[in-house]
ZADO-1210 file (C-alpha; in nm, 4 decimals, padded with zeros to 6 digits):
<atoms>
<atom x="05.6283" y="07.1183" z="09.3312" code="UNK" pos="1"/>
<atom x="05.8693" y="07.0312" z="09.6688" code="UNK" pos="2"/>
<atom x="06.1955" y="07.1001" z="09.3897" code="UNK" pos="3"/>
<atom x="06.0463" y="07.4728" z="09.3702" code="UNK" pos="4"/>
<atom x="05.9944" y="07.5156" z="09.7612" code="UNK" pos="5"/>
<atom x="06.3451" y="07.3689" z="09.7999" code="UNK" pos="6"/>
<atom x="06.5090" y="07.6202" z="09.5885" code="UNK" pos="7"/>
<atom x="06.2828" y="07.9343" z="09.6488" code="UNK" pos="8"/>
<atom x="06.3912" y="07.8100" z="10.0520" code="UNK" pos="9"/>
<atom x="06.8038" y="07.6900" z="09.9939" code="UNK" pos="10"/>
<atom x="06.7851" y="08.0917" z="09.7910" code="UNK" pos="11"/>
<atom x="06.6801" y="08.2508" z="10.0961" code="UNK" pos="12"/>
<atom x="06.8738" y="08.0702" z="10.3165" code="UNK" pos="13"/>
<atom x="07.2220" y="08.1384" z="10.1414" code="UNK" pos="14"/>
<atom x="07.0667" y="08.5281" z="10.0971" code="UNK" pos="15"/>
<atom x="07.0227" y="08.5452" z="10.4576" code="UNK" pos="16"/>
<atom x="07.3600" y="08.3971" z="10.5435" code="UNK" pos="17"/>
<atom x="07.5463" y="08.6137" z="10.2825" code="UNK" pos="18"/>
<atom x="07.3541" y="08.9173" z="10.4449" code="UNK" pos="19"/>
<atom x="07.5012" y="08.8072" z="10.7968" code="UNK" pos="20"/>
<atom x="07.8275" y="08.7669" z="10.6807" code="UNK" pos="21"/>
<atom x="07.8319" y="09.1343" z="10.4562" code="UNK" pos="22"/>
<atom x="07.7042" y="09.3168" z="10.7681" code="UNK" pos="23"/>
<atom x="07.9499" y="09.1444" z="10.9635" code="UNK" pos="24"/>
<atom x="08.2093" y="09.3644" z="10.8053" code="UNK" pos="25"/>
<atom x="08.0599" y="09.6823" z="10.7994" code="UNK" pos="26"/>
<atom x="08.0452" y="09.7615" z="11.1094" code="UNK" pos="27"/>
<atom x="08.3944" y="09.7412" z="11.1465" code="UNK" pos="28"/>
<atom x="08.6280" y="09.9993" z="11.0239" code="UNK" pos="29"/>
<atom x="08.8651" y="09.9531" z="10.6496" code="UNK" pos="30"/>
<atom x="09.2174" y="09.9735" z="10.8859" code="UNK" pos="31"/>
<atom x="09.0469" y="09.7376" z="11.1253" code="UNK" pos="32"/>
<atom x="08.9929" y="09.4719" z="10.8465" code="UNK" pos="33"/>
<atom x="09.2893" y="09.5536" z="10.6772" code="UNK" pos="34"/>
<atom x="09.4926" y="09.5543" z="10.9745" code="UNK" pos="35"/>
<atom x="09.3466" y="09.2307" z="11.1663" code="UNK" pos="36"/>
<atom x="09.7227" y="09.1006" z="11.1896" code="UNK" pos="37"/>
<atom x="10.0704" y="09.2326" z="11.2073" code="UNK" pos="38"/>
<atom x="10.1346" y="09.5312" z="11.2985" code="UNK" pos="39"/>
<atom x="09.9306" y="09.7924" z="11.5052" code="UNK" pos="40"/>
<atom x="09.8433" y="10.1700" z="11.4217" code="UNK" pos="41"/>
<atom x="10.1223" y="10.2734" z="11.6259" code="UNK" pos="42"/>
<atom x="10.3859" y="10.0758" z="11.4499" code="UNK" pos="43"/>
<atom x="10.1945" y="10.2277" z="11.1119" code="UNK" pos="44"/>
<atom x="10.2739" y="10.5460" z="11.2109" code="UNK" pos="45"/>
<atom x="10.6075" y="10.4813" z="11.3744" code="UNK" pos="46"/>
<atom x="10.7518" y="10.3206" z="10.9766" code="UNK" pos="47"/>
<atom x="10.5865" y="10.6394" z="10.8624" code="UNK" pos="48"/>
<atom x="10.7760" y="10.8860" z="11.0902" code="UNK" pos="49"/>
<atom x="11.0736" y="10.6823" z="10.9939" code="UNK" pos="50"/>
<atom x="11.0106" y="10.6875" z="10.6414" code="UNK" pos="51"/>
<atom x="11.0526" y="11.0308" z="10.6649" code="UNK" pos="52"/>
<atom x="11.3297" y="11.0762" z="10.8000" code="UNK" pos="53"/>
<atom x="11.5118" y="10.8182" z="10.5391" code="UNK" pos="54"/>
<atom x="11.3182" y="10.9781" z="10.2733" code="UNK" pos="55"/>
<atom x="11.1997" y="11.3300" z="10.3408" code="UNK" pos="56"/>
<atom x="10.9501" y="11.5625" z="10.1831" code="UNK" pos="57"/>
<atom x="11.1955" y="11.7740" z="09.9434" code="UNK" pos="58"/>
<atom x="11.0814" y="11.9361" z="09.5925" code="UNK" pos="59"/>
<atom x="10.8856" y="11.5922" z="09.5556" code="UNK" pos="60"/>
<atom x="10.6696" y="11.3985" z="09.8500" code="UNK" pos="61"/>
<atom x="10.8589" y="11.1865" z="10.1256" code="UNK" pos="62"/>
<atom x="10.7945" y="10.8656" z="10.2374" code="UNK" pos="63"/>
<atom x="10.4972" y="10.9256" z="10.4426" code="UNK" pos="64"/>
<atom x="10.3316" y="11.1360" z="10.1791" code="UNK" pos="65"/>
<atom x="10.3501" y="10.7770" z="09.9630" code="UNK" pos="66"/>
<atom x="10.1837" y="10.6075" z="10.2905" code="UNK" pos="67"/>
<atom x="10.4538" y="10.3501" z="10.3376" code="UNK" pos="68"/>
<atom x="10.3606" y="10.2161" z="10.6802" code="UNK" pos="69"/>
<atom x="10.0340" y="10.1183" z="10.5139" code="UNK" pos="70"/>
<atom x="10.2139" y="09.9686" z="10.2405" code="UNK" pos="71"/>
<atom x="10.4613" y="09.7588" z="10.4794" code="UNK" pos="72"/>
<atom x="10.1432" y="09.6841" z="10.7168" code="UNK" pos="73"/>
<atom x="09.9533" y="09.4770" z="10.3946" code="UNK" pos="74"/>
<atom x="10.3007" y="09.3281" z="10.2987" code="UNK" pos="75"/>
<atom x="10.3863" y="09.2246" z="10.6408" code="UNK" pos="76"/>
<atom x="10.0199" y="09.0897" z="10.6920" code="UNK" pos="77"/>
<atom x="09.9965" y="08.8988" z="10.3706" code="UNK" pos="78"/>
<atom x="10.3369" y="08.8046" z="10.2532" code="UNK" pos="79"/>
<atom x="10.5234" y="08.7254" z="10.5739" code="UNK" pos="80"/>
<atom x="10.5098" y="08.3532" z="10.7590" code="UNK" pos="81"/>
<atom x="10.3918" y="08.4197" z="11.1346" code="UNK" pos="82"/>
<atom x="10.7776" y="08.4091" z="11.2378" code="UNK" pos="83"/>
<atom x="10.8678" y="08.6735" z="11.0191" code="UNK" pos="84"/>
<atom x="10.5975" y="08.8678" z="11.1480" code="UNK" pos="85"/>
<atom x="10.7151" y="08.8661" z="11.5083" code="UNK" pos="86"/>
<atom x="11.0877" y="08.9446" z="11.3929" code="UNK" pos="87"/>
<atom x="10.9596" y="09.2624" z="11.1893" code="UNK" pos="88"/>
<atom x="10.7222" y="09.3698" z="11.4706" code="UNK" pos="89"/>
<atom x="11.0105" y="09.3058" z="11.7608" code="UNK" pos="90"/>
<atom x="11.2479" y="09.5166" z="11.5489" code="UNK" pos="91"/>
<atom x="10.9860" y="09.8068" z="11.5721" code="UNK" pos="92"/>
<atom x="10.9715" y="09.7471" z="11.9765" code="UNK" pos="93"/>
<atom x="11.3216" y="09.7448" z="11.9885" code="UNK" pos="94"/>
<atom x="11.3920" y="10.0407" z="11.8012" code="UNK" pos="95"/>
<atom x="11.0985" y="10.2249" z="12.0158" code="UNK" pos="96"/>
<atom x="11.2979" y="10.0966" z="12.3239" code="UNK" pos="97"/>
<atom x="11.6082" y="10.2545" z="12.2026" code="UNK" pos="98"/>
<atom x="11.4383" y="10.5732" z="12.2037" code="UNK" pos="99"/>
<atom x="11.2858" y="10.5237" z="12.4872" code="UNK" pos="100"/>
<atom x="11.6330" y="10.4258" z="12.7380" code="UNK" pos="101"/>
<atom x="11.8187" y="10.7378" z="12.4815" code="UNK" pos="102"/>
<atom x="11.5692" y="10.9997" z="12.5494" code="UNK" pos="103"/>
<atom x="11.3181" y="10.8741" z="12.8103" code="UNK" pos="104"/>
<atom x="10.9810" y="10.8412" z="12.5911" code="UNK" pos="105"/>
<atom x="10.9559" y="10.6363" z="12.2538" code="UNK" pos="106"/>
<atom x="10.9921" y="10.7434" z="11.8999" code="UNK" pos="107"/>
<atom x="10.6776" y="10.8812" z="11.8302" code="UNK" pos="108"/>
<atom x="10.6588" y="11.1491" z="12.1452" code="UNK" pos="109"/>
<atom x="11.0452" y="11.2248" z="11.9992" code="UNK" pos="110"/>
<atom x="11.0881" y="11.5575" z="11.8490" code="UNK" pos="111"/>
<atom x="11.2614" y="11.5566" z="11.5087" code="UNK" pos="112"/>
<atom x="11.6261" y="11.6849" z="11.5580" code="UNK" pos="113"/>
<atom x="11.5805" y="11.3429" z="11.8547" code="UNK" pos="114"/>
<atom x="11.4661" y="11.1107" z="11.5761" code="UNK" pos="115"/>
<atom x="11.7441" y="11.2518" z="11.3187" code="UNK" pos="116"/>
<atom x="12.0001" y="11.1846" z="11.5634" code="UNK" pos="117"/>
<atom x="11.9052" y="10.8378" z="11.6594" code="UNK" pos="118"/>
<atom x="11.8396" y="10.7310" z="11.2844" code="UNK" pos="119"/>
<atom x="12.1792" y="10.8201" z="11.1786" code="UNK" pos="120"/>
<atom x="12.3447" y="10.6166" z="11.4894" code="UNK" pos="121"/>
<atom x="12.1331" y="10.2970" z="11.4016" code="UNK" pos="122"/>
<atom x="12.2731" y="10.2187" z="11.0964" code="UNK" pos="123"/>
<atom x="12.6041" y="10.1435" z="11.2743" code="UNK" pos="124"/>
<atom x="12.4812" y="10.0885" z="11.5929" code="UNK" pos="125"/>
<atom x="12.1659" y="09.8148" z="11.5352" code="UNK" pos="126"/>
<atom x="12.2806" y="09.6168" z="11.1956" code="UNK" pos="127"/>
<atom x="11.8864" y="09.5101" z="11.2025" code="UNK" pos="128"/>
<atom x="11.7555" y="09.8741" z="11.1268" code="UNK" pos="129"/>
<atom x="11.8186" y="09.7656" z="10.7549" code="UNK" pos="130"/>
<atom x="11.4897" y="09.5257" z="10.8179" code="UNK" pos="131"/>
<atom x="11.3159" y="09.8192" z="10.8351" code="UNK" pos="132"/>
<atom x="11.5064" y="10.0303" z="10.6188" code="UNK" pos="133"/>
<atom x="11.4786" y="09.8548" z="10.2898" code="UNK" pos="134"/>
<atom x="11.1056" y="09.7935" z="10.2869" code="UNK" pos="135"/>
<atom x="11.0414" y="10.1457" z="10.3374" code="UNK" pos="136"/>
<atom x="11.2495" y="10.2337" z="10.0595" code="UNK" pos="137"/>
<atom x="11.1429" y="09.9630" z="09.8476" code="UNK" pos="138"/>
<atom x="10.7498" y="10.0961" z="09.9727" code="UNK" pos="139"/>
<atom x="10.8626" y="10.4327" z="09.8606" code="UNK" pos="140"/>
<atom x="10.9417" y="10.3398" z="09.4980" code="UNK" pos="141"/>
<atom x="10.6488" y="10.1062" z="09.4548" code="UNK" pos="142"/>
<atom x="10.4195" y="10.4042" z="09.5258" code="UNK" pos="143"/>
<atom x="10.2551" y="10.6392" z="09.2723" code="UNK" pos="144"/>
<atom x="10.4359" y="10.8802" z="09.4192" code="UNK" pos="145"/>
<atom x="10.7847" y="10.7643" z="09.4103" code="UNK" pos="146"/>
<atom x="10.6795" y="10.6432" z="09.0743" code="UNK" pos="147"/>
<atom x="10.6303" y="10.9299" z="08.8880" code="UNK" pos="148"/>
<atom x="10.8533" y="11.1607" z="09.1119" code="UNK" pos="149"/>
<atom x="11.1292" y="10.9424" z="09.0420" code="UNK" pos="150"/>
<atom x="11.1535" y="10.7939" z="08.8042" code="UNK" pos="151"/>
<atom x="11.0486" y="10.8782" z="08.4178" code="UNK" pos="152"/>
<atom x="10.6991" y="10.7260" z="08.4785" code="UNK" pos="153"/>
<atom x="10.6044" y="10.5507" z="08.1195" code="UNK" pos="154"/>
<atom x="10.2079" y="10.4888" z="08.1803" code="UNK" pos="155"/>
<atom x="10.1016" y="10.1464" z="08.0973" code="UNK" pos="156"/>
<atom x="09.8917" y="10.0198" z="07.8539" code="UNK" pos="157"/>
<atom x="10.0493" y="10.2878" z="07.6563" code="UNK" pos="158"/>
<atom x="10.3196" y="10.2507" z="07.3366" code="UNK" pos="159"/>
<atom x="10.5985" y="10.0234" z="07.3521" code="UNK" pos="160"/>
<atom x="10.9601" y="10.1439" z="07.2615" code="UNK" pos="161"/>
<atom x="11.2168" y="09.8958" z="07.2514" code="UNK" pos="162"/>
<atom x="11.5095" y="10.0667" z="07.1304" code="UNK" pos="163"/>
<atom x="11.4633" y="10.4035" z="07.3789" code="UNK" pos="164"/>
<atom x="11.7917" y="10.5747" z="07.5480" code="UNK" pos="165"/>
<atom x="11.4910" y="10.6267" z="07.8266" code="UNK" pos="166"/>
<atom x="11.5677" y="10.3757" z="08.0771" code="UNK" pos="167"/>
<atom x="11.3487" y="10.4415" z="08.4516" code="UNK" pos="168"/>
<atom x="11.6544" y="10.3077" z="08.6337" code="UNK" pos="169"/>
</atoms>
């Protein structure tokens, strides 16, 4: 009879700790979990902005359409060493500081013929805008949008055709 109590109690007591932990979370928001580390909203929008401008909304959806500060913010967080984090996130600073001695507020509060001008000056001018550069690109065509705007999108699991003249790159 104590083996029953002793379950019936350890059941409750791992229920009531896997409730604490579950409500934990939910008062918190998705970006605010997803985001705990790396870079801030800010910088989110900022790689978004810039996205843009690199890849902009034409006959098909830019870069921010496909979300790629999001996309950059999960990499960064999970896939960079704590280092790498800080060199990514002082790159952002910097470039916000470039605005901010060029024009006198950062990029964000830049209008876009500002931004433009700057972006096409860094690539000369700051060798490590390409940190930032290539993972929004690389963000770009990794999203559904770039995807199937791009490239000939062959859904998968779907029919395999080895011998096709149909190559996506």
């Amino acid at each position: 009879m104590q083996r029953r109590a002793f379950i019936i109690n350890g059941g409750k007591t791992v229920g009531a700790i896997s409730l604490g932990i579950l409500t934990g979370y939910g008062c918190q928001t998705q970006e605010a979990v997803l985001f705990r580390d790396g870079l801030t909203p800010d910088g989110i929008a900022m790689i978004n902005e810039l996205g843009e401008i690199i890849i902009p909304t034409t006959d098909s959806p830019g870069a921010k359409a496909a979300k790629v500060g999001e996309f950059i913010a999960v990499v960064v967080q999970d896939c960079y060493s704590e280092k790498d984090k800080k060199a990514f996130a002082d790159t952002i600073a910097e470039v916000d500081k470039k605005y901010n001695d060029r024009f006198g507020r950062g990029f964000l509060k830049c209008n876009k013929e500002e931004r433009l001008q700057l972006v096409s000056e860094m690539n000369e001018l700051f060798p490590e805008f390409k940190v930032l550069k290539d993972p929004i690109v690389a963000a770009y065509l990794s999203s559904e949008v770039g995807t199937t705007k791009f490239f000939e999108y062959h859904p998968v699991p779907g029919r395999y055709d080895g011998c096709t003249a149909v190559r996506p790159w």
